[in-house]
C-alpha positions as CSV (number, residue, x, y, z in Angstrom):
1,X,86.9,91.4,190.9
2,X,84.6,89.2,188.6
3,X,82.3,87.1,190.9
4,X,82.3,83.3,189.9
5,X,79.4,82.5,187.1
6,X,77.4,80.6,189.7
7,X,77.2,83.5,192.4
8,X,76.0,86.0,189.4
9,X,73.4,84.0,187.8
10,X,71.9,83.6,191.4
11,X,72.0,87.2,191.7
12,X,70.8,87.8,188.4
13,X,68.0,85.2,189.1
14,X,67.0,87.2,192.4
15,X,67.2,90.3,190.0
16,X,64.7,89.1,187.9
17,X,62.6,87.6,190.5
18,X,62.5,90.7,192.3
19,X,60.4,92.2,189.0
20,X,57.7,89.4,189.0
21,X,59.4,86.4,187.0
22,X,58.7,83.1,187.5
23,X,58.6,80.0,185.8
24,X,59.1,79.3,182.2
25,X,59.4,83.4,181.8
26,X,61.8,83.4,184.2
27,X,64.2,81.2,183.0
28,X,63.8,82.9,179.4
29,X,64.5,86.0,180.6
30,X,67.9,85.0,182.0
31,X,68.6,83.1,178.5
32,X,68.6,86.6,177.1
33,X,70.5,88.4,180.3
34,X,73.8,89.9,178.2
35,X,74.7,90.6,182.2
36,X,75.2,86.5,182.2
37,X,78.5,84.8,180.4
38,X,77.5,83.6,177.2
39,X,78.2,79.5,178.2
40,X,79.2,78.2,181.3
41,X,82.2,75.5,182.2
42,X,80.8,71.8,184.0
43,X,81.9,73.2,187.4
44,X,80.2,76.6,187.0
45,X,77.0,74.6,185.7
46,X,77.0,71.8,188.2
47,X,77.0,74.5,190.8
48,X,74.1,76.3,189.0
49,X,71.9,73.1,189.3
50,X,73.0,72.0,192.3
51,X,75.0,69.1,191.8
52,X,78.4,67.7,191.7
53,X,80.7,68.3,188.6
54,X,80.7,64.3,188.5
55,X,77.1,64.0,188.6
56,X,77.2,66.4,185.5
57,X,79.6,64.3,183.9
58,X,77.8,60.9,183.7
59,X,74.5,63.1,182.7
60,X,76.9,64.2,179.6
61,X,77.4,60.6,178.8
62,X,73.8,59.2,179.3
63,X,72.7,61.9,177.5
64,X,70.5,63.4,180.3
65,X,70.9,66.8,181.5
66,X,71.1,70.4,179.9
67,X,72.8,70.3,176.2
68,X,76.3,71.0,175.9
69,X,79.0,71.9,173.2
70,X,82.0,70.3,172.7
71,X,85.0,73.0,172.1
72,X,87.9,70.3,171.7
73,X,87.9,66.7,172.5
74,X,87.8,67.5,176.1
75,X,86.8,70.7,176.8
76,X,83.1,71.6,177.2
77,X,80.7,74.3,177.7
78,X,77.2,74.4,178.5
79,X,75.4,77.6,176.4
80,X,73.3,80.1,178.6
81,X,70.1,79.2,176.8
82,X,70.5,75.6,176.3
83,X,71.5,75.9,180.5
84,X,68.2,78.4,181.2
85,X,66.0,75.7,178.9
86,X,66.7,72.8,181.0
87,X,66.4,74.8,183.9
88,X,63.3,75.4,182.8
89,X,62.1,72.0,181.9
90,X,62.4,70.8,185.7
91,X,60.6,74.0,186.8
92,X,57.3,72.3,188.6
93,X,54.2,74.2,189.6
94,X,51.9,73.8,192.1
95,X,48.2,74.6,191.4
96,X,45.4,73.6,193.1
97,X,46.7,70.2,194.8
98,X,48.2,69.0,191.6
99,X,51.7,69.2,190.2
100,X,52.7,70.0,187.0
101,X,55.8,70.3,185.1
102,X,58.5,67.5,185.6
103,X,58.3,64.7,188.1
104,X,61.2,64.9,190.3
């Protein structure tokens, strides 16, 4: 049985952790994981960021969130590196009392 899309990239996220990723390396790593589906639907993606398929929707139409393709006028798909990019883009750091990386 195929585990949902969500439940793998998390594992595939611990995988990679597990051999000393992090950050920015991290999430380019799993843009390149072949183990990973190649694009993701909204509810598989919303679950990967943590919010709700709605949420993900009004992002689409503000133009915020990760980039997305359009395969007909109302299907969509979110590609695995455009997905790992954003991801990536919202990765802070903490170093020596300051923050960097995106404000949340």
């Amino acid at each position: 049985m195929d585990l949902p899309a969500s439940k793998l990239f998390s594992q595939r996220m611990a995988h990679w952790t597990g051999n000393g990723l992090s950050g920015a390396a991290l999430y380019q790593r799993l843009a390149e994981d072949d183990e990973l589906p190649i694009s993701f639907d909204p509810t598989e993606t919303a679950a990967i960021i943590g919010v709700n398929p709605l949420s993900l929707k009004k992002q689409r139409n503000r133009g915020t969130g990760p980039e997305f393709m359009r395969a007909s006028e109302r299907a969509v798909r979110y590609p695995r590196p455009s997905l790992c990019m954003y991801l990536a883009s919202r990765y802070v750091t903490r170093d020596a009392g300051s923050i960097t990386g995106r404000a949340a």
